[in-house]
C-alpha angles and dihedrals in degrees: 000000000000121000094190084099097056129084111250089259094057098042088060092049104049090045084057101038088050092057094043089051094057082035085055092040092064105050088051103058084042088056087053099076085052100057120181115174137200138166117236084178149308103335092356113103121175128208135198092241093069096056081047095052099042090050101057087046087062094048095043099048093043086051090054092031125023109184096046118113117220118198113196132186095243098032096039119204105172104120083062094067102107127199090278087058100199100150145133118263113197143178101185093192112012104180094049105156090046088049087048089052099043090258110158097216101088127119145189112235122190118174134174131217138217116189084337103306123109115261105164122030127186137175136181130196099189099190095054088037087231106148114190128208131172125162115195103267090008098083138228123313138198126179085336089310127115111244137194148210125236130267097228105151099176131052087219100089088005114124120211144189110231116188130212138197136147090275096081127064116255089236096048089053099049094040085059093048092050090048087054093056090037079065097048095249116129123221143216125194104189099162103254124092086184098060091034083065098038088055093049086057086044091053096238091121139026093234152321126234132178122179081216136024132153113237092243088066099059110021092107107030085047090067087042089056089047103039083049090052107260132120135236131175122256100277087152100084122124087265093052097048079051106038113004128230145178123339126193117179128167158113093330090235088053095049099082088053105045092035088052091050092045090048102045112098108214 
């Protein structure tokens, strides 16, 4: 993509985030033959690839800039974020169950925040060599080409992504799932919020929704969805950055409607 867009200080930081995250690509599929696994709980495994990609994340971000802050899912780093909130945001290995399991649907994400908000976003699926880019106000980027979200406008034909962890309640998740169908759209479920995102800004589906997902998860895909025009809720509040929370992202004429159908308690 092109970096014209971008103020001097973000330009420096997508070129570099685009070469860390190939950078990043490769160790992990070298880790892979390597595999060490571990259970951080029910549905939550843990490799040893994702402590070795986050941390050279870490290395690589406080030796090109030294006074940026990176928070991680398995190093942390949220009580850092101070009121200013610039900061990485980073999933080293988002994906982590299907990588443990020789699925080949995994992904490195890498996002950067500006008073909190999302401003470079960039993902790498390693195994299909698609590389994905987006800078607020400088579009969405695949491969070096501009993408785009869908124009669904209706659930009924729509197809969406809904996610799924332990977070949410089984019956939630299935009462939304059911919802979906009850409105004649079909769903998927393939074990990455981060390509799921990535696939609404590609235009491969109408949309991807989770009841729960944690920030690092979608900080980038979240920028892709909305560079490539479509619309997403604001995840991105102090609470979210913390906690997590529903997120709803998809062709902006479908978005009244599914997150109308994600909100709704029944």
């Amino acid at each position: 993509m092109t970096t014209t867009l971008l103020p001097a200080h973000l330009a420096a930081r997508l070129d570099f985030a685009i070469r860390l995250v190939r950078q990043c690509g490769e160790l992990a599929v070298k880790e892979a033959a390597q595999l060490q696994i571990s259970a951080k709980g029910a549905h939550d495994v843990l490799t040893q690839a994702d402590l070795a990609v986050e941390q050279l994340i870490r290395f690589e971000v406080t030796k090109a800039f030294a006074g940026d802050l990176v928070v991680g899912e398995e190093m942390g780093g949220q009580d850092a974020v101070g009121s200013a909130g610039n900061f990485w945001l980073v999933d080293p290995i988002d994906g982590t169950a299907n990588y443990a399991t020789d699925v080949p649907r995994w992904c490195i994400s890498i996002g950067y925040l500006e008073a909190g908000k999302p401003v470079l976003g960039v993902l790498f699926d390693p195994l299909m060599n698609r590389l994905y880019s987006a800078g607020l106000g400088a579009g969405a980027w695949l491969n070096g080409r501009p993408i785009r979200a869908r124009s669904t406008s209706a659930l009924n034909g729509a197809t969406v992504e809904l996610g799924w962890s332990p977070r949410a309640q089984p019956a939630a998740y299935l009462g939304k799932a059911a919802a979906l169908l009850a409105a004649g759209c079909a769903f998927t479920r393939r074990g990455s919020g981060a390509l799921g995102l990535a696939d609404v800004a590609a235009g491969r589906v109408d949309g991807y929704a989770e009841l729960h997902i944690n920030a690092w998860d979608c900080a980038a895909g979240i920028l892709l969805v909305t560079e490539a025009g479509g619309q997403a809720n604001d995840f991105f509040t102090p609470e979210g950055i913390r906690s997590g929370g529903l997120l709803v992202a998809c062709a902006a004429d479908l978005y009244p409607a599914l997150q109308g159908l994600m909100a709704h308690t029944p």
